[in-house]
C-alpha positions as CSV (number, residue, x, y, z in Angstrom):
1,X,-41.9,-13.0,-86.7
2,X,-44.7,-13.0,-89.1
3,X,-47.2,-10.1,-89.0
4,X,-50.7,-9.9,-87.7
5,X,-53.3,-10.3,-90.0
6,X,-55.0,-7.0,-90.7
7,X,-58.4,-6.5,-89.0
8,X,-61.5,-7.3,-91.0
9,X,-63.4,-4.6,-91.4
10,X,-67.0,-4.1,-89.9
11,X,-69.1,-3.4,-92.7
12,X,-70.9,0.0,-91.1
13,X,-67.1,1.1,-90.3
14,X,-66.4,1.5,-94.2
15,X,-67.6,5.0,-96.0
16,X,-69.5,2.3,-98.6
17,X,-71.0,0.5,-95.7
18,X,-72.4,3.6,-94.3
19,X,-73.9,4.3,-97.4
20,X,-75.0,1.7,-98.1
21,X,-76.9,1.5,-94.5
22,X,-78.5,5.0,-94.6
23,X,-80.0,4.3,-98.0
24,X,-81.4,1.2,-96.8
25,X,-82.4,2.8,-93.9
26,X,-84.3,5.4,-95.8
27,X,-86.1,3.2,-98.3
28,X,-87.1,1.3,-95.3
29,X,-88.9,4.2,-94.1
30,X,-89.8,5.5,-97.1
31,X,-91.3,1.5,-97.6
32,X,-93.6,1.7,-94.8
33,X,-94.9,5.2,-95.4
34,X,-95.7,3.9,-98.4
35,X,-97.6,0.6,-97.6
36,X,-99.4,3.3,-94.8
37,X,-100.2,5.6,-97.4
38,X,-101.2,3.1,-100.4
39,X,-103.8,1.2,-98.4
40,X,-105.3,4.6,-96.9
41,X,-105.8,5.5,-99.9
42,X,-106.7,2.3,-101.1
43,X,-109.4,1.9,-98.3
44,X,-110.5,5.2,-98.6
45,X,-111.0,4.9,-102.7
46,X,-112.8,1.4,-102.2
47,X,-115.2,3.1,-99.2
48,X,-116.1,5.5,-101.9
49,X,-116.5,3.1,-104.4
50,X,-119.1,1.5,-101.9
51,X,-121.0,4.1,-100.9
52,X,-121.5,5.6,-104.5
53,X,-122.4,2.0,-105.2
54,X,-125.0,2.0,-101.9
55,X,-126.1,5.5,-103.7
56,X,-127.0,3.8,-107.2
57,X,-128.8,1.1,-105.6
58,X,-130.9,3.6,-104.0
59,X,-131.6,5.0,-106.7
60,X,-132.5,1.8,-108.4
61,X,-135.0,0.9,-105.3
62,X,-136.6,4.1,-105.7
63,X,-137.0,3.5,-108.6
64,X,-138.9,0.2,-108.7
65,X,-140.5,1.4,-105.7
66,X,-142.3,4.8,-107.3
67,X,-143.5,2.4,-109.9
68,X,-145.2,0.0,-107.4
69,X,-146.8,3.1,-105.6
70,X,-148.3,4.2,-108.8
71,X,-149.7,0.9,-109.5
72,X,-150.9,0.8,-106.1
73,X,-152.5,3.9,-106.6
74,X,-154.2,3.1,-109.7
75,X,-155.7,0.5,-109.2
76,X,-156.1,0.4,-105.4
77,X,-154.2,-2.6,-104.4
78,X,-152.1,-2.6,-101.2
79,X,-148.5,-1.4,-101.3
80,X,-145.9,-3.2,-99.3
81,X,-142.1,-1.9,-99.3
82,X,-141.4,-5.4,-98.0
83,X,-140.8,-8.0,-99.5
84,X,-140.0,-6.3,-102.8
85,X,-138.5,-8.5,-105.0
86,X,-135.3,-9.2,-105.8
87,X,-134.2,-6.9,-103.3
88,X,-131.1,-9.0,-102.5
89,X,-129.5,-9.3,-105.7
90,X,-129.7,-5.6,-106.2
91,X,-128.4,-4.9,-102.7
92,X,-126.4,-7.4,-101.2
93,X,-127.7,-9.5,-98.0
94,X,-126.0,-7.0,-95.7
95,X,-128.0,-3.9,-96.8
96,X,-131.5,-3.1,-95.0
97,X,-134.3,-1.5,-96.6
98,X,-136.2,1.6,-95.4
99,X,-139.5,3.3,-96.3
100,X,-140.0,6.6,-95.2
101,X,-142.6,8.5,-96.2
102,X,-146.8,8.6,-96.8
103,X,-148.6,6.2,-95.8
104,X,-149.3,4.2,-98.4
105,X,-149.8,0.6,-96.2
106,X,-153.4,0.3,-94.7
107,X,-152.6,-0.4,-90.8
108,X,-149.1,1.0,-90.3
109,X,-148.5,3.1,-87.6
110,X,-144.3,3.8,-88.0
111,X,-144.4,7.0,-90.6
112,X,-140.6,6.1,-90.6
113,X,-140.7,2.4,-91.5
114,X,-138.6,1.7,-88.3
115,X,-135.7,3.7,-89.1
116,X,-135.0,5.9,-86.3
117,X,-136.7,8.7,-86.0
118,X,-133.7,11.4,-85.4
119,X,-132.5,10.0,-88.9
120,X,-135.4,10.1,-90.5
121,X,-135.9,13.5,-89.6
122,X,-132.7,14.5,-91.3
123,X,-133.7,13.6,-94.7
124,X,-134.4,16.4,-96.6
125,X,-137.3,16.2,-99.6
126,X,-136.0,19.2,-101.3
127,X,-132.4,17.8,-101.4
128,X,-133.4,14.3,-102.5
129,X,-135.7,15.5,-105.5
130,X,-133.2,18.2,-106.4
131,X,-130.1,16.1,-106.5
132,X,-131.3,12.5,-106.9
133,X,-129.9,10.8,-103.1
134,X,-129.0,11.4,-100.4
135,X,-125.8,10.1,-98.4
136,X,-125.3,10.5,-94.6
137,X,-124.6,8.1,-92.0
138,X,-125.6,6.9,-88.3
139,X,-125.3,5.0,-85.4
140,X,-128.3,2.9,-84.7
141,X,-129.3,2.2,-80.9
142,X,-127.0,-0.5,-79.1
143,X,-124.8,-0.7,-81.8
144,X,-120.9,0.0,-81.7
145,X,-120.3,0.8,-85.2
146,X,-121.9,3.5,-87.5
147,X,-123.7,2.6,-90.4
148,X,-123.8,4.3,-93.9
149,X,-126.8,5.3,-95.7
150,X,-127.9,6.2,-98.8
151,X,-131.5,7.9,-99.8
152,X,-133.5,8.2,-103.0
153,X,-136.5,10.0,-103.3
154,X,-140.4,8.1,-104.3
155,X,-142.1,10.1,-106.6
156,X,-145.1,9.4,-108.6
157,X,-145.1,11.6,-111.4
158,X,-143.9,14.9,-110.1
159,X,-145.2,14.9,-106.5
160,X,-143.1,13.5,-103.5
161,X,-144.1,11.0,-101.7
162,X,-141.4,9.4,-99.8
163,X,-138.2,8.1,-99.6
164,X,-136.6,4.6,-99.6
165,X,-133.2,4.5,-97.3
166,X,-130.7,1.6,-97.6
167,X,-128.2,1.3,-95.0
168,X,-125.5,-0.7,-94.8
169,X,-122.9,-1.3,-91.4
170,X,-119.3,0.2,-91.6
171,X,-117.7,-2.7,-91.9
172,X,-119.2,-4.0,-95.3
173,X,-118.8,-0.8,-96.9
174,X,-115.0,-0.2,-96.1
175,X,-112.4,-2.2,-97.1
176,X,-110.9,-4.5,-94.7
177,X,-107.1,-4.9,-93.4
178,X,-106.7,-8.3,-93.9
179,X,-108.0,-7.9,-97.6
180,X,-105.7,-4.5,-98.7
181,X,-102.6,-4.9,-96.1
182,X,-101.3,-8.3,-97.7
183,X,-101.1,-7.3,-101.3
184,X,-99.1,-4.0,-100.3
185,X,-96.8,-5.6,-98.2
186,X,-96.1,-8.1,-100.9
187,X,-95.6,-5.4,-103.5
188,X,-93.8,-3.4,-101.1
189,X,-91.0,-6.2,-100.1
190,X,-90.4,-7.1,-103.5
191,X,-89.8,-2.9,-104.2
192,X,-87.7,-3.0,-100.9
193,X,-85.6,-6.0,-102.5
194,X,-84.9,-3.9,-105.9
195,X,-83.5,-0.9,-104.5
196,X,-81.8,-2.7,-102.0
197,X,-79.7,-4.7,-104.7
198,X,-79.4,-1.6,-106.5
199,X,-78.1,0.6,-103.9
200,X,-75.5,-2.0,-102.9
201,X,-74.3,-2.2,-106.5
202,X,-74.4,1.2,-106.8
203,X,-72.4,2.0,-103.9
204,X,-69.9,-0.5,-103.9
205,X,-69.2,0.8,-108.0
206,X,-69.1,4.3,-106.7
207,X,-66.8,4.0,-104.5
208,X,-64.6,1.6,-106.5
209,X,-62.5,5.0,-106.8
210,X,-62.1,5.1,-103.5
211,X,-60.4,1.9,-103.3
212,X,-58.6,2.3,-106.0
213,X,-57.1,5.4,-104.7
214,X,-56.5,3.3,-101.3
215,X,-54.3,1.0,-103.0
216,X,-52.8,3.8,-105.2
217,X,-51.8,5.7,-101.8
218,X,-50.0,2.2,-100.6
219,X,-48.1,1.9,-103.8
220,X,-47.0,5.5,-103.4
221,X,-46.1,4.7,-99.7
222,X,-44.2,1.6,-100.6
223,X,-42.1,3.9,-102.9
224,X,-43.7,3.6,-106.7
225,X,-43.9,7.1,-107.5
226,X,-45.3,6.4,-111.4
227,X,-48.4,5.3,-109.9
228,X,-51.8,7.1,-111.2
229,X,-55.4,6.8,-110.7
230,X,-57.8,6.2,-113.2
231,X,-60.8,9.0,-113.6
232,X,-63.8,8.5,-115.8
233,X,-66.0,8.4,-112.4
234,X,-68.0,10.9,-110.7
235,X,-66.9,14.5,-111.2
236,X,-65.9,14.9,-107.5
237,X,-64.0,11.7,-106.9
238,X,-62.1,12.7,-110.3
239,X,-61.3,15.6,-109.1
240,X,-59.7,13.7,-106.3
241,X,-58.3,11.4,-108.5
242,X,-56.1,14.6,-111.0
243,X,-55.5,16.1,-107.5
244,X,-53.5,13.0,-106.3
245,X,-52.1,12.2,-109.7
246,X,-50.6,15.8,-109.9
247,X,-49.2,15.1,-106.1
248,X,-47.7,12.0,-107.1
249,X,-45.7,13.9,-110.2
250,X,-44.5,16.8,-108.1
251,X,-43.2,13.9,-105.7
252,X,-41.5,12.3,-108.4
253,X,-40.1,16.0,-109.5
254,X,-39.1,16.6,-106.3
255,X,-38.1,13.1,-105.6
256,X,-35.6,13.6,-109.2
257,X,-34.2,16.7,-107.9
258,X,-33.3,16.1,-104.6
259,X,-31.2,13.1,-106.4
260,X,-29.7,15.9,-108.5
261,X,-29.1,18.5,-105.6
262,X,-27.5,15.5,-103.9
263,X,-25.0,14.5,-106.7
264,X,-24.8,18.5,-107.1
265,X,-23.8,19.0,-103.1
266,X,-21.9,15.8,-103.4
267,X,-19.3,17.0,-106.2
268,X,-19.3,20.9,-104.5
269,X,-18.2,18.9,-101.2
270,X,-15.9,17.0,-102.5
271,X,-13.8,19.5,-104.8
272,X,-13.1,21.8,-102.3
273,X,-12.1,19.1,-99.6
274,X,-9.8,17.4,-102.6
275,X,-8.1,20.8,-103.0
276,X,-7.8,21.6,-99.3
277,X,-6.5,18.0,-98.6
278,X,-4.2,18.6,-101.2
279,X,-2.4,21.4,-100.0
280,X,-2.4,20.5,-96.7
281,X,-0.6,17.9,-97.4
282,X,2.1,19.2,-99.8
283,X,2.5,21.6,-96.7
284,X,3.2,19.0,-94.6
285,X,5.5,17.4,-96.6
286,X,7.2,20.5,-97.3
287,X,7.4,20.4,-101.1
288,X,5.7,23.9,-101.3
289,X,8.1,26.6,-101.6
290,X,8.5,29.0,-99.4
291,X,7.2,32.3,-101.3
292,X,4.5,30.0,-102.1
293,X,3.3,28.9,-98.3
294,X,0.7,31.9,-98.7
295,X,-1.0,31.6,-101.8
296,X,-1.6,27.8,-100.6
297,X,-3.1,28.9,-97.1
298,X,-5.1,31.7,-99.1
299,X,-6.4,28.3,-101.5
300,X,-7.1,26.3,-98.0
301,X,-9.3,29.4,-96.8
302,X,-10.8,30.1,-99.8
303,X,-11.9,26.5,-100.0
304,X,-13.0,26.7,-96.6
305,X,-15.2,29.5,-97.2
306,X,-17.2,27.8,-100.1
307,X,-17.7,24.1,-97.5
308,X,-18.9,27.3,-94.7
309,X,-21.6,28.8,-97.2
310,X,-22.5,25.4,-98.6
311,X,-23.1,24.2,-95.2
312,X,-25.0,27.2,-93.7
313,X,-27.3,26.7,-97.4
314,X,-27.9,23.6,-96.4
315,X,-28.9,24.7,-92.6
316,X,-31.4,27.3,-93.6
317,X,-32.8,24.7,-96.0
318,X,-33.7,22.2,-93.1
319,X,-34.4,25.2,-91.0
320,X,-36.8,26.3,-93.6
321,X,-38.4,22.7,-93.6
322,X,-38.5,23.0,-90.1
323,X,-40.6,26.3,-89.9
324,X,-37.3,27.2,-87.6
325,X,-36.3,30.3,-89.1
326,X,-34.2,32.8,-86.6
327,X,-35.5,36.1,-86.7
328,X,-34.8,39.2,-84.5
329,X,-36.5,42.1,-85.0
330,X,-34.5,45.4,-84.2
331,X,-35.4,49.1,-85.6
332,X,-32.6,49.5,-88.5
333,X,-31.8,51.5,-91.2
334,X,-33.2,50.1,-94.0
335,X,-29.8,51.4,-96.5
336,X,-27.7,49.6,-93.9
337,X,-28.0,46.1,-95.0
338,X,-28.3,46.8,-98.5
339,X,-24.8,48.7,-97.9
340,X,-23.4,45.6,-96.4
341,X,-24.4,43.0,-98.6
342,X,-22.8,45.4,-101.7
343,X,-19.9,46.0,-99.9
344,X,-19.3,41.9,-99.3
345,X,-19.9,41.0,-102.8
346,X,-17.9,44.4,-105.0
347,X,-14.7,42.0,-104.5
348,X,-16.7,39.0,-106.3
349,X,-17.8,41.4,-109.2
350,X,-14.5,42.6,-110.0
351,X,-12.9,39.6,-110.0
352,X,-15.3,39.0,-112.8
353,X,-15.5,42.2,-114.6
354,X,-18.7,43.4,-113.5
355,X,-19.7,46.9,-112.6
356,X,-21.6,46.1,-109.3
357,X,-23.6,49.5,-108.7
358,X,-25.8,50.8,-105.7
359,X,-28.5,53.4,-106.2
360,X,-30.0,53.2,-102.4
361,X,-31.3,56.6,-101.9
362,X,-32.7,58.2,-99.0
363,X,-34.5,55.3,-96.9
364,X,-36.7,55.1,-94.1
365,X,-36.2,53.2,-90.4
366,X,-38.1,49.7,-90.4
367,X,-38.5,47.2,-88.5
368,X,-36.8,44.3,-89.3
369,X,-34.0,41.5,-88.9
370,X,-31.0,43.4,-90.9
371,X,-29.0,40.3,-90.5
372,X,-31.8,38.1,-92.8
373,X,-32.3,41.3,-95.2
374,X,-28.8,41.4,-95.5
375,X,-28.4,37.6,-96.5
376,X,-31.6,38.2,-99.1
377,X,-29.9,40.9,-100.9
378,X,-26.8,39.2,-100.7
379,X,-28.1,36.0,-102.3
380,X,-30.0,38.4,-105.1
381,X,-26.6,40.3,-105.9
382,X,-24.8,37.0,-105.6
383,X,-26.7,35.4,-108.5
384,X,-26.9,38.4,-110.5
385,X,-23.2,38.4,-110.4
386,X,-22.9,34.6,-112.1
387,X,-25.5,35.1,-114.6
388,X,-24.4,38.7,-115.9
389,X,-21.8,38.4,-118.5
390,X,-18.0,39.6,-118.1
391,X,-17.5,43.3,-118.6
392,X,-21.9,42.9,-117.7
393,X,-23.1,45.4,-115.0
394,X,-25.5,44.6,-112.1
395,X,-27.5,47.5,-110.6
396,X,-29.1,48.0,-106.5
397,X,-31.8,50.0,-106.2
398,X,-34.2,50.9,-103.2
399,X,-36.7,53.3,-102.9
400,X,-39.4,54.1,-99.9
401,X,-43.2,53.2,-100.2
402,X,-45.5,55.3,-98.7
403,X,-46.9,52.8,-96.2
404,X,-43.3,53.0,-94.7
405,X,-42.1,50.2,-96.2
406,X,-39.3,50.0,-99.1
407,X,-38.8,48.1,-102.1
408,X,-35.6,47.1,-103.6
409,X,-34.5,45.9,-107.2
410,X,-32.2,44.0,-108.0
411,X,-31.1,44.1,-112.2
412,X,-28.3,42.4,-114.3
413,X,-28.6,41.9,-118.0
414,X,-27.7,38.4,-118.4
415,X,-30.2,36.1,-120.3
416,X,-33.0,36.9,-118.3
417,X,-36.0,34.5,-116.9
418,X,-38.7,32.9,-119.1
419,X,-41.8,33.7,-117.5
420,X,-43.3,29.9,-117.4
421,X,-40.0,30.0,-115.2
422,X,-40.4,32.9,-112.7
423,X,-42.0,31.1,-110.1
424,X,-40.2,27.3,-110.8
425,X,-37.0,29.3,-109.9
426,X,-37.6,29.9,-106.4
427,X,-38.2,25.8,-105.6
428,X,-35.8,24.4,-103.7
429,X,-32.8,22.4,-105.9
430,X,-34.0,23.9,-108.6
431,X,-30.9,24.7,-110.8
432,X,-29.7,25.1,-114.2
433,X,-26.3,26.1,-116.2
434,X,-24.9,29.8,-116.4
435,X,-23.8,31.0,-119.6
436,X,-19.9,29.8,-118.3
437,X,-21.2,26.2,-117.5
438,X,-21.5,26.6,-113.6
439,X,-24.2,25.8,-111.6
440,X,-25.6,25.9,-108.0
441,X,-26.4,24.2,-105.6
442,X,-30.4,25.4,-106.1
443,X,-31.0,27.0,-102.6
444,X,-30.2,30.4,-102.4
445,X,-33.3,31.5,-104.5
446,X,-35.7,29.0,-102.4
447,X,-33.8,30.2,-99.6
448,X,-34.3,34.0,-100.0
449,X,-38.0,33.6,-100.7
450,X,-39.1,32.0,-97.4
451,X,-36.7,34.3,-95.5
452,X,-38.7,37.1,-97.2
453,X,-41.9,35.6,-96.4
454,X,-41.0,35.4,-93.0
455,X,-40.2,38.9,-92.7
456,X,-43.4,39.9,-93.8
457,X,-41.9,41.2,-97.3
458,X,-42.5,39.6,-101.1
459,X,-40.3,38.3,-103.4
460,X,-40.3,38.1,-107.6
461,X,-38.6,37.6,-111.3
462,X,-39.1,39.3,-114.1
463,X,-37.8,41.6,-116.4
464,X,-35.3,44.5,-116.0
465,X,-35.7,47.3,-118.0
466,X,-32.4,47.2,-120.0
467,X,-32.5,43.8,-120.3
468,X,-32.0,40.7,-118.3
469,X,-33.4,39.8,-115.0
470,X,-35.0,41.7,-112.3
471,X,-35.6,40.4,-108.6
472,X,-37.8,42.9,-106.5
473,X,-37.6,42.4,-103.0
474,X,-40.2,44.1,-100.9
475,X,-39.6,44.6,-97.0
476,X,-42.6,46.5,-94.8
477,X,-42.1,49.2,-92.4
478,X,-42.7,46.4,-89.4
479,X,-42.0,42.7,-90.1
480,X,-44.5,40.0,-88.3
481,X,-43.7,38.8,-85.0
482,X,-42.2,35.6,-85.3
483,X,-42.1,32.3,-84.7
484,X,-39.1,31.0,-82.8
485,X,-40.4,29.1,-80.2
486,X,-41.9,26.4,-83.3
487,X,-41.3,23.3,-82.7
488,X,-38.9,21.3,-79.8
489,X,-35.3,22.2,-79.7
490,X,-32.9,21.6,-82.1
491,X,-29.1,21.7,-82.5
492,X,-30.0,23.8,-85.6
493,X,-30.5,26.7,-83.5
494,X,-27.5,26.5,-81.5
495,X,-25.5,29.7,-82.3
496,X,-25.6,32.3,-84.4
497,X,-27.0,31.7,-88.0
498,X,-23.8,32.7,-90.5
499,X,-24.3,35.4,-93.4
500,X,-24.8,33.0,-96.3
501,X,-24.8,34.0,-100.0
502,X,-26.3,30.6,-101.1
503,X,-26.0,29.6,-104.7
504,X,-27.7,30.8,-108.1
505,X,-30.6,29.3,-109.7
């Protein structure tokens, strides 16, 4: 059956997408504050503009007008602000002319040359000599829209005698929608069309990475554990990037040891099941001699005995996976298990020659699972015993803390532990050759450590004062609660958890 095409993706659904959106989003908004802002500002520079521009021609009026009322009064002709000429080229058809002032016109009778009275009221003789205009504005009677105006004093020589007021309606002297709005927008949607074409490129090459990492995951998934991802990027998505290339070597390590530990557990299986098979058959055939029957059952239950603690090693490893560790906590003497576990292994180091010795001391009560301590210590003695020479020695010793705790060493003075290697040690199938050419199955150290962890203690390697390696184990006066309802049930748990002495690193 073939498989369903994968869904296409909905482009807001991708991380690229979404950034891609929100910045579109934002230079959206940030387009139209713009367009709002550029043609206030542009209407409110070109109303300036306008007005100062009323304000010159004011000036320019006045001007021409103080000269004609000096003619006037020299030689006595009439003087008429209206029509003075020229008047529309210097002011634009739109702009009205006001004379405000003396009369200077035999037969007026309107002082304010019709401009209304409240305004004229308002201009100020003092102010228009001292600073040259005046600028105010006003709405004239009946109309809906104010009207700007601009004042410049008449003068002949230095005496004041009036004022000449153009005015001109809102709507000439601001700037007009229809003739600032169109050229923003355009500028503005041509900007908007840049960075939109930027921030797509941008985004889709910044999170190249991502994709690449996306298809490196699948790889690793689909088994290729030399896969890498390239950095060069941003900082944070190479950090990403060394983070998952460093995860995809320790899963190639690991990967390359559990191969090892496998061809390791599959030779220590077979041996002893080859020698068991064969004696049980030359009992059964009868061809052992009779004086001999025992030392061929002892072989069968030695044999036995090394398949038992392989197996249980192999239990408290998927235990251990499984966060499933059994632990009972029960007030003990804390010289008990440490007793025990010497006591189990003094036939092992005789056998080989070693002086297996047991400074314990005077110990305080904890807390704590004896059986587990026991299989801890009894793991730390057991590889102390394969890596010290013959005729070597390997030395117990436990003291009290004063937080009620206690702290035991364990010292042999074999080859000892590199330190680059102290911590390597305690992975799981992590092995390597004794000095006689044996080696472990990888587990016990591994093993021991996550035991100890779970009893609320520490374990490390390092040096032993004569020489050698040292393993200090340290226990505290009351171990966590723990943790044996983790997790659904599992044939695992099903009776009790055997003493195991694990192998050596």
């Amino acid at each position: 059956m073939n498989g369903a095409a994968p869904a296409r993706r909905r482009p807001w659904a991708s991380l690229s997408g979404r950034v891609a959106l929100g910045a579109v989003g934002g230079l959206i908004v940030a387009a139209i504050l713009f367009a709002a802002i550029a043609v206030s500002l542009i209407r409110g520079e070109a109303t300036d503009q306008a007005r100062a521009e009323l304000d010159r021609q004011a000036r320019a009026v006045a001007v021409l007008v103080s000269a004609r009322v000096k003619t006037a009064l020299e030689t006595g002709a009439e003087f008429r602000t209206d029509p003075i000429g020229n008047l529309e080229t210097l002011t634009g058809p739109s702009t009205r002319l006001y004379y405000v002032g003396l009369d200077l016109s035999p037969g007026a009778s309107d002082p304010t040359g019709g401009l209304p009275g409240t305004v004229a009221q308002d201009l100020s003789p003092a102010v228009l000599v001292r600073d040259g205009s005046q600028a105010f504005g006003f709405t004239p009677t009946g109309a809906t829209t104010p009207t700007f105006a601009a004042a410049a004093p008449v003068t002949v020589g230095s005496r004041y005698v009036g004022a000449i007021v153009l005015t001109r309606p809102q709507n000439e002297v601001a700037a007009n929608w229809g003739d600032v709005l169109p050229p923003i927008l355009v500028a503005t949607l041509l900007g908007l069309l840049v960075a939109v074409v930027l921030v797509l490129w941008i985004t889709r090459r910044a999170t190249r990475p991502l994709r690449d990492l996306e298809a490196a995951a699948a790889s690793v998934a689909a088994g290729d554990l030399q896969t890498e991802v390239a950095t060069g990027g941003a900082e944070e998505l190479d950090a990403v990037a060394r983070s998952f290339n460093a995860m995809v070597r320790q899963l190639a390590r690991r990967d390359r040891l559990a191969r090892e530990f496998l061809m390791r557990v599959t030779h220590d299986l077979r041996t002893p099941l080859t020698a068991i098979r064969g004696h049980a058959s030359a009992l059964s055939d009868g061809v052992v001699p009779e004086d001999a029957v025992p030392r061929s059952l002892g072989a069968i239950a030695s044999e036995a005995t090394r398949l038992e603690v392989l197996v249980t090693d192999l239990l408290d490893l998927a235990r251990m996976d499984a966060d499933r560790f059994r632990i009972n906590l029960v007030p003990v003497a804390a010289a008990l298990p440490l007793e025990q576990a010497t006591d189990a292994l003094w036939s092992t180091a005789e056998a080989k020659g070693i002086a297996l010795r047991a400074d314990i001391g005077d110990l305080p009560e904890v807390i704590t699972d004896p059986d587990r301590v026991q299989q801890v210590v009894t793991n730390l003695i057991d590889n102390a015993i394969r890596w010290a020479p013959r005729g070597g020695e390997v030395v117990l010793s436990a003291r009290p803390e004063a937080d009620g705790g206690v702290t035991i060493d364990v010292d042999d003075n074999g080859p000892g532990i590199s330190p680059d290697m102290r911590e390597a040690i305690f992975e799981p199938f992590r092995s390597a050759e004794t000095p006689e050419g044996n080696q472990g199955s990888g587990l016990g150290l591994a093993i021991a450590r996550q035991l100890t962890r779970a009893l609320g203690g520490g374990l490390s390697a390092g040096d032993a004062p004569a020489g050698g390696a040292r393993f200090t184990l340290t226990l505290p006066a009351q171990a966590p609660e723990p943790r044996n309802d983790v997790g659904p049930p599992s044939n695992l748990d099903e009776g009790p958890t055997p003493t195991a002495m694990g192998g050596p690193t």
